[in-house]
Backbone as CSV, one residue per row, in Angstrom:
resi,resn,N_x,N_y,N_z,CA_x,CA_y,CA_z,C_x,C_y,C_z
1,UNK,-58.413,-51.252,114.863,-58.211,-50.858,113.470,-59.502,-51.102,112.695
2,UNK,-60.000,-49.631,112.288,-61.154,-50.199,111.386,-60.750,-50.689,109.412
3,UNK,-61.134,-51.931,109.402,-60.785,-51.593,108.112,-62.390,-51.200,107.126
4,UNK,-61.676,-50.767,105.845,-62.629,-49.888,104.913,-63.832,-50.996,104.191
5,UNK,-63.293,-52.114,104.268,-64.386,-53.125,103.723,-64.119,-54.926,104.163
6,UNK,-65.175,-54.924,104.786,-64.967,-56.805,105.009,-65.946,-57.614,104.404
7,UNK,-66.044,-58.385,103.404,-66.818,-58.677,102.827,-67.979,-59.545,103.378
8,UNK,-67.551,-60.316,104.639,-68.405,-61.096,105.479,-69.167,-60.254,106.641
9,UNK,-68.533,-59.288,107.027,-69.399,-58.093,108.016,-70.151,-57.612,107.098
10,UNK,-70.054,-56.848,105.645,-71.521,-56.485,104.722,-72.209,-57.760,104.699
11,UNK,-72.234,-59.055,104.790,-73.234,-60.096,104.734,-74.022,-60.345,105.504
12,UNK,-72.975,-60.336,106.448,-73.647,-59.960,108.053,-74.905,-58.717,108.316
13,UNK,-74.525,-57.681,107.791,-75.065,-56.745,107.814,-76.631,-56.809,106.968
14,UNK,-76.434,-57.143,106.093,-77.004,-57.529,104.863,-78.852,-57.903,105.877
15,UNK,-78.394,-58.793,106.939,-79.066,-59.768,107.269,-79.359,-59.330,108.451
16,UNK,-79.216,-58.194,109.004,-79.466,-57.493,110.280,-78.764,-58.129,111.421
17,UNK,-77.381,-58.445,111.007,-76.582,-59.246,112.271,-75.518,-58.027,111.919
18,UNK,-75.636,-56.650,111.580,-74.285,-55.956,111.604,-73.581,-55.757,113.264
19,UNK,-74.424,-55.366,114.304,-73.752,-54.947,115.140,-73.161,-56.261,115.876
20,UNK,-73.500,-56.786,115.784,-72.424,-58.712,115.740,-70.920,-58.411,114.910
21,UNK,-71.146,-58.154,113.732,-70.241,-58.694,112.600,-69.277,-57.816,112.996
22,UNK,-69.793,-55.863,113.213,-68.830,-54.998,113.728,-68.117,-55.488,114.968
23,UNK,-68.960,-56.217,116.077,-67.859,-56.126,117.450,-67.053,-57.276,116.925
24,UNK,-67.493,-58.399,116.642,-66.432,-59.928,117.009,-66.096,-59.913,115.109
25,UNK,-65.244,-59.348,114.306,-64.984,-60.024,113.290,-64.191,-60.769,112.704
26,UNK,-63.582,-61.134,114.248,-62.345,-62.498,114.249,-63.294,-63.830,114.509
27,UNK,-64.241,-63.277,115.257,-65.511,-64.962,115.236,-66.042,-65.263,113.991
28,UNK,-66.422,-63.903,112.967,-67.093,-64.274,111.781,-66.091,-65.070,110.574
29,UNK,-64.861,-64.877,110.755,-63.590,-65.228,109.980,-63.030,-66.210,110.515
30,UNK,-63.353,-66.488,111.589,-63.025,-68.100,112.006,-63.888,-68.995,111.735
31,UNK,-64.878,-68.702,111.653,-66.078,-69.576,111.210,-65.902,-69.670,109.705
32,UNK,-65.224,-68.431,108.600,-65.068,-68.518,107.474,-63.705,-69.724,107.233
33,UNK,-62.809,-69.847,108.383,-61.564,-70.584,108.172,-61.847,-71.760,108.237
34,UNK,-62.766,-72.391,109.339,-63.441,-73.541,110.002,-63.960,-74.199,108.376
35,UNK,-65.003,-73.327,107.952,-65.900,-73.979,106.812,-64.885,-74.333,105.358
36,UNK,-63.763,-72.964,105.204,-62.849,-73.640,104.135,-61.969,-74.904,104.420
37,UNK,-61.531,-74.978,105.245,-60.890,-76.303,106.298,-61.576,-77.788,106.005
38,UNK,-62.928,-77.298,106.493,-64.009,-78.963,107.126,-64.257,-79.085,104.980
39,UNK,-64.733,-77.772,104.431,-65.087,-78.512,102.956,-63.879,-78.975,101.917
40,UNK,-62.535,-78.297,102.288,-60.783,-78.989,101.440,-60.993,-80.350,102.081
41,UNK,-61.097,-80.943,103.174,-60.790,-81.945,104.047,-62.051,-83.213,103.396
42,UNK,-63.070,-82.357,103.337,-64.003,-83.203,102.930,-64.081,-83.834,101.119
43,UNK,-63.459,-82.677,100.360,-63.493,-82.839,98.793,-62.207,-83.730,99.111
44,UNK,-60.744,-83.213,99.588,-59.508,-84.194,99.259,-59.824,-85.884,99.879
45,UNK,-60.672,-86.036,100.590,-60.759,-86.858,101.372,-61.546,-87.985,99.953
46,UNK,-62.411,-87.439,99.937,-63.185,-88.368,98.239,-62.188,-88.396,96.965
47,UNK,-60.954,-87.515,97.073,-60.220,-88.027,95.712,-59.220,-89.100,96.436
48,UNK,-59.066,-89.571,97.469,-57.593,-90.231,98.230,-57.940,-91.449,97.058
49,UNK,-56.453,-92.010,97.071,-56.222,-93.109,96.137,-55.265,-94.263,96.621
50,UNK,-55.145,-95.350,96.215,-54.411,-96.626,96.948,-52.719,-95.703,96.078
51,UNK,-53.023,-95.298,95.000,-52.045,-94.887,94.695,-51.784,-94.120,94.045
52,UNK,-50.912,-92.746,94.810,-51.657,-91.318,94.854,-51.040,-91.106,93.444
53,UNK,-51.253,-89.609,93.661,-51.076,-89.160,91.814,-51.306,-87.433,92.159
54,UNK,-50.692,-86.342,91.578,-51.022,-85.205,91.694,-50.956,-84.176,92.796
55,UNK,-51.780,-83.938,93.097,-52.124,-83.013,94.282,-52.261,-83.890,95.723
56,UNK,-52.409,-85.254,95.639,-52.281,-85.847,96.349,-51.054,-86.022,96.855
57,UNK,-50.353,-86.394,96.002,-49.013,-86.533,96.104,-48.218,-85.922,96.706
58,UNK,-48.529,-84.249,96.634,-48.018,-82.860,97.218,-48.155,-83.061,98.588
59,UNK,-49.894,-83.340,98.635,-50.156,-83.645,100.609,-49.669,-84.304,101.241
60,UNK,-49.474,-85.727,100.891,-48.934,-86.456,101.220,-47.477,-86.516,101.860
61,UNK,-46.740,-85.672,101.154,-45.002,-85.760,101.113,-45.310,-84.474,102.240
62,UNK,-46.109,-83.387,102.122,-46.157,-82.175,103.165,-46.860,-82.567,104.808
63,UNK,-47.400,-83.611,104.228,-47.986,-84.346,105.637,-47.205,-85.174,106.379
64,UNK,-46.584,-86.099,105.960,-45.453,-86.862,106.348,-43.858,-85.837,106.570
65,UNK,-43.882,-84.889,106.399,-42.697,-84.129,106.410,-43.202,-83.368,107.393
66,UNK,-43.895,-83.121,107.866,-44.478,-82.372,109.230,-44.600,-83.098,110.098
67,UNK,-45.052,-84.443,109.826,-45.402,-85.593,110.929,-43.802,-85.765,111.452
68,UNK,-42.529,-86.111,110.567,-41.499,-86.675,110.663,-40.685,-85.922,111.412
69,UNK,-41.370,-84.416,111.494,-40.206,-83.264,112.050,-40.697,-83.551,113.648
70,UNK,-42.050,-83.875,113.815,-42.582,-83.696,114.876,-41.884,-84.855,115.674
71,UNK,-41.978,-85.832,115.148,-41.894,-86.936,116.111,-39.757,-87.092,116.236
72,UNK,-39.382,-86.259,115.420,-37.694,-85.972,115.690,-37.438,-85.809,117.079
73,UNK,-38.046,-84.940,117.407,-38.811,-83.823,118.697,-39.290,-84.448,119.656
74,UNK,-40.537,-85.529,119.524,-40.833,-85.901,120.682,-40.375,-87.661,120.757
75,UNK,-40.021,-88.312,119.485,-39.656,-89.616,119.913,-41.189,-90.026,119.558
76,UNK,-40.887,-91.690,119.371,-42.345,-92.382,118.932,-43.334,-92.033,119.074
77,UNK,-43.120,-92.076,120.856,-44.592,-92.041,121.569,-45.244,-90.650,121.487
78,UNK,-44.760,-89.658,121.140,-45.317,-88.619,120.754,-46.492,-88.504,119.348
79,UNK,-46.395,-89.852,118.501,-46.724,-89.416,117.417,-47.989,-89.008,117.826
80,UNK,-48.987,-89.806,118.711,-50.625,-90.003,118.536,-50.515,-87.937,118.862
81,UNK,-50.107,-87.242,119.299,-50.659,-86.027,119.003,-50.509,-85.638,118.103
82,UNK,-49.888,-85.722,116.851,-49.713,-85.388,115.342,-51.223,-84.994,115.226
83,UNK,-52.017,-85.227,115.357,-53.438,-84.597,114.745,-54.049,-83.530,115.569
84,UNK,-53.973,-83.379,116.810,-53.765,-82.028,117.538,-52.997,-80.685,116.755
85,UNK,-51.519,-81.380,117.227,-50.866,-80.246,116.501,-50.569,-79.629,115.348
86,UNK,-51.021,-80.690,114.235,-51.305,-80.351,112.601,-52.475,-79.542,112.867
87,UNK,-53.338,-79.969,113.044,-54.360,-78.904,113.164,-54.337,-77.434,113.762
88,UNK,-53.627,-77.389,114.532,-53.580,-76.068,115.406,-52.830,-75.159,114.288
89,UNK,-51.531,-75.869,113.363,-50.796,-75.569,112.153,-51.543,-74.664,111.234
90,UNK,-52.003,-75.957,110.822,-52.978,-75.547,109.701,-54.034,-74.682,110.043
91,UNK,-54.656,-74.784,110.603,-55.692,-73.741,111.253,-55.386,-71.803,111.133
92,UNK,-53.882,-71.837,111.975,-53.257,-70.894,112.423,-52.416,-70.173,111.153
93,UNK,-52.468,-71.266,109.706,-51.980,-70.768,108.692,-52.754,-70.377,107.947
94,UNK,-53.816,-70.681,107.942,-55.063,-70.502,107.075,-55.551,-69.627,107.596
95,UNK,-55.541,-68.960,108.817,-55.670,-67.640,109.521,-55.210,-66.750,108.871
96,UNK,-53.601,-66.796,109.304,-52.929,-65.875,108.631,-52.838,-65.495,107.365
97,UNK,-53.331,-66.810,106.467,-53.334,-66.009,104.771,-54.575,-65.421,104.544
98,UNK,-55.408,-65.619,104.934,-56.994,-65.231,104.684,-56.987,-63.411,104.945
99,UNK,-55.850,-63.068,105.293,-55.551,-61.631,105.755,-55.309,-60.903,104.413
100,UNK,-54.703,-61.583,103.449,-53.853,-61.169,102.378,-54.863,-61.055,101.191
101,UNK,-56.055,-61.808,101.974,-57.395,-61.705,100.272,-58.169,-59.721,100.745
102,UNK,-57.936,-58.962,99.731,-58.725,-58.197,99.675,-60.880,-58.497,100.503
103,UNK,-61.101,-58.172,101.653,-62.490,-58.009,102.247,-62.296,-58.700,103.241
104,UNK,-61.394,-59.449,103.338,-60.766,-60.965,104.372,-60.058,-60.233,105.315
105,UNK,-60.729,-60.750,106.806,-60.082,-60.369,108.076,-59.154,-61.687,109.047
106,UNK,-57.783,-61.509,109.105,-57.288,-62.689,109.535,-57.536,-62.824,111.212
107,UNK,-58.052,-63.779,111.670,-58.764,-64.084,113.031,-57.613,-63.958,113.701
108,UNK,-56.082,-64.191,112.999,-54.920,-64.143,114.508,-54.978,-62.908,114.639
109,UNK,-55.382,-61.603,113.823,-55.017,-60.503,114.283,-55.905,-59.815,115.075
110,UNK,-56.490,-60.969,115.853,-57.444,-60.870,117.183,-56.821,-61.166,118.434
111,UNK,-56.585,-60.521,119.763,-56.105,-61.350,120.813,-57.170,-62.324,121.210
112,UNK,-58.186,-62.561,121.361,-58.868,-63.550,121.233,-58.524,-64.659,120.545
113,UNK,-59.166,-64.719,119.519,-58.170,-65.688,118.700,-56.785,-66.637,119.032
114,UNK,-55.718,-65.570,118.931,-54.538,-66.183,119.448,-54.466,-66.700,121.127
115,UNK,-55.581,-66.103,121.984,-55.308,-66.679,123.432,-55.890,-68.021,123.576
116,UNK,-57.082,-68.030,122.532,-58.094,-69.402,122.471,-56.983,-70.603,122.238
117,UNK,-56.246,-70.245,121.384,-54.753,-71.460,120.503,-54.254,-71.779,121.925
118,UNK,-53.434,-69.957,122.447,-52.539,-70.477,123.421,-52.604,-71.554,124.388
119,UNK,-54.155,-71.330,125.175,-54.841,-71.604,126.233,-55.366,-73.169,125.927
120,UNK,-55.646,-73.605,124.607,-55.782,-74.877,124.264,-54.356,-75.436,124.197
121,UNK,-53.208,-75.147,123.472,-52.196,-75.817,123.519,-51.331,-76.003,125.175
122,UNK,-51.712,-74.868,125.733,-51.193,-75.043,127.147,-51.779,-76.088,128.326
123,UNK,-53.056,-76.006,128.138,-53.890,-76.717,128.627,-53.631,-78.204,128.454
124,UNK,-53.583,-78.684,127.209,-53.339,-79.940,126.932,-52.175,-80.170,127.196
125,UNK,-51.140,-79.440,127.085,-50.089,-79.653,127.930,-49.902,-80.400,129.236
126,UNK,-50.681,-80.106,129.940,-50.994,-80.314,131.093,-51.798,-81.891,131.207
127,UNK,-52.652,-81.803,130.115,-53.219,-83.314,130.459,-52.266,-84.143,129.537
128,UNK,-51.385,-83.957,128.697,-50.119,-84.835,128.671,-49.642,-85.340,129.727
129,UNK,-48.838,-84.193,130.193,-47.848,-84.998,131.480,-49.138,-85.703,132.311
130,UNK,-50.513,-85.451,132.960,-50.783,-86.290,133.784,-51.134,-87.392,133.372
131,UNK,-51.514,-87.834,131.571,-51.489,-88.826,131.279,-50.338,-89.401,131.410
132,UNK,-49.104,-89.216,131.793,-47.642,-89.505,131.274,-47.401,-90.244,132.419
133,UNK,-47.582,-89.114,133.484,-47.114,-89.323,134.804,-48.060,-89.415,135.960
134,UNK,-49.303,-88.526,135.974,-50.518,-89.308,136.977,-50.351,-88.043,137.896
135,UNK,-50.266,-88.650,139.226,-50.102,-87.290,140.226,-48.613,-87.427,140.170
136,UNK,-47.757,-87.602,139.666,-46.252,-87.687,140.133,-45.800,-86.239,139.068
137,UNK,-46.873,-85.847,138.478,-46.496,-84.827,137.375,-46.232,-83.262,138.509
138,UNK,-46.679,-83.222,139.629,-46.577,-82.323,140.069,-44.863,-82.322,140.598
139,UNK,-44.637,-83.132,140.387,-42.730,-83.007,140.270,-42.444,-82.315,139.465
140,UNK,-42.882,-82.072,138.518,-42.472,-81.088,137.117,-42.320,-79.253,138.141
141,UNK,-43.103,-79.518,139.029,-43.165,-77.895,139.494,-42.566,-77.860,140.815
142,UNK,-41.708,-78.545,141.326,-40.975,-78.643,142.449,-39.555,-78.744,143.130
143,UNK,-38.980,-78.622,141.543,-37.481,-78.716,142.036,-36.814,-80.184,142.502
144,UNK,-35.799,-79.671,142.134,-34.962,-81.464,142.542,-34.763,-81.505,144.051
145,UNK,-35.065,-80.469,144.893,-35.137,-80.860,146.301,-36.150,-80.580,146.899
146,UNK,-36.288,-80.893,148.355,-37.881,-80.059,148.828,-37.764,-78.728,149.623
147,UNK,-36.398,-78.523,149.709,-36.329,-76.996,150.428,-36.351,-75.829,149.586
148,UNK,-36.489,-76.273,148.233,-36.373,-75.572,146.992,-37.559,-75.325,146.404
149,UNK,-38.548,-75.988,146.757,-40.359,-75.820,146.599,-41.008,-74.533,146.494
150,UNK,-40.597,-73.566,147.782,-41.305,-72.293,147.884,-40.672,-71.768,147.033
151,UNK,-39.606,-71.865,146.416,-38.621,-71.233,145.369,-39.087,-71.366,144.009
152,UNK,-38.964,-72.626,143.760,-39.087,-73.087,142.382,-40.600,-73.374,142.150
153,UNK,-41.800,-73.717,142.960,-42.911,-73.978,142.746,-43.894,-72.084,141.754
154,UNK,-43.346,-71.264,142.601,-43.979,-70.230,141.662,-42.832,-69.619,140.693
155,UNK,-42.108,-70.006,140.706,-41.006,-69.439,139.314,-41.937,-70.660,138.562
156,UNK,-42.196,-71.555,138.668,-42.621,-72.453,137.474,-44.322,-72.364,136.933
157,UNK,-44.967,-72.123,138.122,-46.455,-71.647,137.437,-46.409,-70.135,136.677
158,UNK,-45.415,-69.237,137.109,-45.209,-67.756,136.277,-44.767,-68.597,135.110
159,UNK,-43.798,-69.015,134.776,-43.522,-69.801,133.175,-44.645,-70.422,132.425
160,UNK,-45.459,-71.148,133.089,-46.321,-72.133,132.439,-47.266,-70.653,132.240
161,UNK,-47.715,-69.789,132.596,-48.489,-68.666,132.266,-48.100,-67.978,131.349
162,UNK,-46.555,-67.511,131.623,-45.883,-66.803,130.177,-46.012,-67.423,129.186
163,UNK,-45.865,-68.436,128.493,-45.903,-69.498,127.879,-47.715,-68.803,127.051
164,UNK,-48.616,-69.051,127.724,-49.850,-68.215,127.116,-49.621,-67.080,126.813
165,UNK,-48.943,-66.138,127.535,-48.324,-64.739,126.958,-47.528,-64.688,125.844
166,UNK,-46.874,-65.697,125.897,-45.888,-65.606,124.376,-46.288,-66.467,123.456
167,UNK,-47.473,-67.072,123.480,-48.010,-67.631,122.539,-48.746,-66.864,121.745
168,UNK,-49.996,-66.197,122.428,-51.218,-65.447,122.109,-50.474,-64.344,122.024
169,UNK,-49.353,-63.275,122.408,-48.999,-62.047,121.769,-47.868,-62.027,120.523
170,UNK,-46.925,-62.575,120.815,-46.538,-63.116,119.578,-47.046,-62.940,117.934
171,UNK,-48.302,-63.963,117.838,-48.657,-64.040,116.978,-49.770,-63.097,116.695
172,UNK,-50.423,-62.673,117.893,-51.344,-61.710,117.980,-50.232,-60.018,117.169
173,UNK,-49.321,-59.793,118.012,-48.537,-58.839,117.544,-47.689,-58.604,115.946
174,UNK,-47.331,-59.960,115.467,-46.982,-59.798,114.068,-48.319,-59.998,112.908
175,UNK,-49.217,-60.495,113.649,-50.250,-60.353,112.646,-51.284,-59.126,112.658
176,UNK,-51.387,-58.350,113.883,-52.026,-57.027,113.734,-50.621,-56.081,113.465
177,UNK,-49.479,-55.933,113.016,-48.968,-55.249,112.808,-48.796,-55.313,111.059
178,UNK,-48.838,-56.807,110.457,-48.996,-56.983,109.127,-49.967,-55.821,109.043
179,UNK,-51.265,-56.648,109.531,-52.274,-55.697,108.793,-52.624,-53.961,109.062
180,UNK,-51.660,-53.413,109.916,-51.495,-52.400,110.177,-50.695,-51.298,108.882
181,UNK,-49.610,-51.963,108.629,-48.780,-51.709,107.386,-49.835,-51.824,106.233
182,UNK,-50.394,-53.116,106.054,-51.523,-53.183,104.867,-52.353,-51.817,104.657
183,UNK,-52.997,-51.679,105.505,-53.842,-50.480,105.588,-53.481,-49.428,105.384
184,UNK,-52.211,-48.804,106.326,-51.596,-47.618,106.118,-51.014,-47.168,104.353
185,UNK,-51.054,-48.487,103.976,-50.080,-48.482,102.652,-51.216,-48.352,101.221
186,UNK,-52.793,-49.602,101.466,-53.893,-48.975,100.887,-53.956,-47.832,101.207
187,UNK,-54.549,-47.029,101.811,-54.616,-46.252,102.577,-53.814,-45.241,101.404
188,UNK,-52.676,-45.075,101.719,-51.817,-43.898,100.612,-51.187,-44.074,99.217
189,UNK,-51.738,-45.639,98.699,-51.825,-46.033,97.596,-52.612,-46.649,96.667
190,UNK,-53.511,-46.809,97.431,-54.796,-46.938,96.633,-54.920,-48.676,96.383
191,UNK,-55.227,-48.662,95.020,-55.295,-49.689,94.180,-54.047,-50.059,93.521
192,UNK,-53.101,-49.493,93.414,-51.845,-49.463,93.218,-51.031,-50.934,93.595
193,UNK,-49.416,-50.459,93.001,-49.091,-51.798,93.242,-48.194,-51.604,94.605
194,UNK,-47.508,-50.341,95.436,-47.210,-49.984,96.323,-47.022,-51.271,97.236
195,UNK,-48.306,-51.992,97.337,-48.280,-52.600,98.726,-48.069,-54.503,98.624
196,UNK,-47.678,-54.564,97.193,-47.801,-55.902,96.678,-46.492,-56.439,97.403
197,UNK,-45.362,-55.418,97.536,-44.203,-56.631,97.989,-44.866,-56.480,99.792
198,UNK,-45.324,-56.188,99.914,-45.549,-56.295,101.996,-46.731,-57.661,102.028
199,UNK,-47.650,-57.478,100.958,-48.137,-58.533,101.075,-47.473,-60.156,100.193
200,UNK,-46.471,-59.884,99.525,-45.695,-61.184,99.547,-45.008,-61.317,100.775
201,UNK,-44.336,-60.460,101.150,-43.642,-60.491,102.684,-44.986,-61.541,103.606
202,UNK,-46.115,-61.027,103.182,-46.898,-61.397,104.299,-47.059,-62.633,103.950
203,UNK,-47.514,-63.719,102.823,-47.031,-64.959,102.865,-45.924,-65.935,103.772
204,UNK,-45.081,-65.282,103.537,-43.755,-65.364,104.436,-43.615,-65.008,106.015
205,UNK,-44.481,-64.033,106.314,-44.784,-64.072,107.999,-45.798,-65.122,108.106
206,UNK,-46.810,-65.500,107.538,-47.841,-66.119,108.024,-47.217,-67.585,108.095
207,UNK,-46.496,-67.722,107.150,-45.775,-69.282,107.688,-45.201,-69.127,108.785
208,UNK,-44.030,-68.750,108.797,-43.190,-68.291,109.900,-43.730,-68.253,111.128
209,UNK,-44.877,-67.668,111.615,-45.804,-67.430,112.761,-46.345,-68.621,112.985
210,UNK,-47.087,-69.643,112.215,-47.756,-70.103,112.369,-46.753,-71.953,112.873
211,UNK,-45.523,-71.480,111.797,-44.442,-72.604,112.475,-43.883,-72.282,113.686
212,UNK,-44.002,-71.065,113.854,-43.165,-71.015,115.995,-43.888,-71.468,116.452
213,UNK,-45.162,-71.062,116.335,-46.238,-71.600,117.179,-46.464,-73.073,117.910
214,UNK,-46.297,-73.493,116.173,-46.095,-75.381,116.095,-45.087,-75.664,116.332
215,UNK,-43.799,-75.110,116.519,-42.634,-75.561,116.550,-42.800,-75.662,118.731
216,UNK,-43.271,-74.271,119.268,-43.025,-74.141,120.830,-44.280,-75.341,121.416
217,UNK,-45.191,-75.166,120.362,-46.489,-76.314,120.980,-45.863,-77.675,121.553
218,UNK,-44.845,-77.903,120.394,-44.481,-79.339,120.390,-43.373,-79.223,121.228
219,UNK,-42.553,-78.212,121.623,-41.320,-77.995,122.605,-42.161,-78.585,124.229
220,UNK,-43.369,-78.004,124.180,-44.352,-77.807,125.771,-44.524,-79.373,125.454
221,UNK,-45.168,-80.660,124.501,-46.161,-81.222,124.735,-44.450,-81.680,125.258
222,UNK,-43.278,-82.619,124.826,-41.831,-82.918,124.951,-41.299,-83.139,126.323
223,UNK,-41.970,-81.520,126.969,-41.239,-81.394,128.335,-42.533,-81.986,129.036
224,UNK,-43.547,-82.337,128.970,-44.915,-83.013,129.953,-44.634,-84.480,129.564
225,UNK,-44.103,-84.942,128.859,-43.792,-86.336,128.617,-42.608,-87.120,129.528
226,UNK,-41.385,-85.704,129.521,-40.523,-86.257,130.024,-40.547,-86.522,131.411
227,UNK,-39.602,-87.157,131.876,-40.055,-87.421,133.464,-38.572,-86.065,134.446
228,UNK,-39.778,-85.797,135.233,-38.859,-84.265,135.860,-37.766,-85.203,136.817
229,UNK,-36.906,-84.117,136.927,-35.281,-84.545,137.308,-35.134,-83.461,138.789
C-alpha cells in the first residue's frame, strides 16, 4: 500500500536517504516509536514523587492494574517478567496509534514488525521454561508416555511455530487492514469528516490488538513455567 504522504520518508528524503525510507518504512517509524517511548520514560521519570499527584497518579493505578492482571495469570513468581511484557504492550500500542496521526506510518502494519514481537515473545518463552525446568523442559514436547513421542513431539513443535503465525499475522492483518479502509476512505473523501468514525474505531482496535497480544504472551510465558504432566 502506497500511502500519499509520510512525513518521516520526506525527511528521509530530504537528506538523500529516500530509497531507504521508501523500502523499510516500518524501520523508520519504529525508530520514531522507540524515541517517543525512551524521551515520555525519561521526562515522567524526573517528575516521580514520594507522593504522587496528577498524571502520575493516572500511571501509576494503569501500571499496577496491568501488573495485577498479569501476575492473576501467572502467580507470584511470574512477576519479575512484568517489564518484558509491559513493554512489548506498550510498544505494540504506541505502534498502533501512531497510524491514526495524519503522515504517521504504524510499524505493526508491517509483517516484519509484528514477526520481530512474535519471534521475541516466543523465543523467551522458551528460555522461561529452561530457566524453570533445565533439560527436563523437553518434557513439555513429549507426551505423558514414551510411545506417544513420535506422535506428540511434532504436533507440539507445529504449535510452538503457529503460535509465531498467530502472533505476527493477527496483528499484522488487523492493522494493515485498518489502514487499508483509512486510505480507501481519504482517498474518496478527502479532508472531510467521512473517515473520523473508522479512525475512532481505530483507537479501539489498536488497544484490543495490542491486549491479545499481551494477553497470549503471558498465556505462553504460564505454560513454560508450569511443570509438564
Amino acid at each position: 500500500m502506497e500511502h500519499p504522504y509520510l512525513f518521516f520518508v520526506k525527511l528521509f528524503e530530504a537528506v538523500g536517504l529516500g530509497h531507504f525510507a521508501h523500502a523499510y518504512p516500518h524501520v523508520i517509524y519504529s525508530w520514531v516509536v522507540m524515541a517517543i517511548l525512551i524521551i515520555s520514560g525519561a521526562l515522567a521519570a524526573k517528575g516521580i514523587r514520594m507522593i504522587p499527584s496528577g498524571g502520575q497518579n493516572f500511571f501509576e493505578i494503569l501500571i499496577t492494574g496491568i501488573e495485577d492482571f498479569m501476575v492473576d495469570i501467572t502467580g507470584e513468581e511470574g512477576r519479575w517478567l512484568f517489564p518484558i511484557i509491559a513493554t512489548v504492550f506498550i510498544y505494540i500500542f504506541t505502534c498502533n496509534l501512531i497510524g491514526l496521526v495524519p503522515g504517521f506510518f504504524p510499524p505493526t502494519a508491517s509483517l516484519n514488525t509484528t514477526l520481530s514481537c512474535a519471534l521475541t515473545v516466543v523465543v523467551f518463552t522458551h528460555v522461561i521454561g529452561i530457566k524453570y525446568h533445565g533439560a527436563k523442559y523437553i518434557k513439555h514436547f513429549m507426551g505423558p508416555v514414551w510411545w506417544m513421542v513420535p506422535i506428540i513431539f511434532p504436533i507440539e513443535v507445529i504449535g510452538h511455530l503457529a503460535r509465531i503465525l498467530s502472533l505476527s499475522f493477527r496483528l499484522f492483518g488487523n492493522m494493515m487492514g485498518h489502514e487499508l479502509v483509512l486510505a480507501i476512505l481519504f482517498s474518496l473523501a478527502g479532508l472531510f469528516f467521512a473517515p473520523l468514525p473508522i479512525m475512532g474505531l481505530g483507537i479501539f482496535v489498536a488497544l484490543v490488538q495490542a491486549f491479545v497480544f499481551f494477553l497470549l504472551s503471558i498465556m505462553y510465558f504460564t505454560g513454560a513455567m508450569e511443570h509438564a504432566h
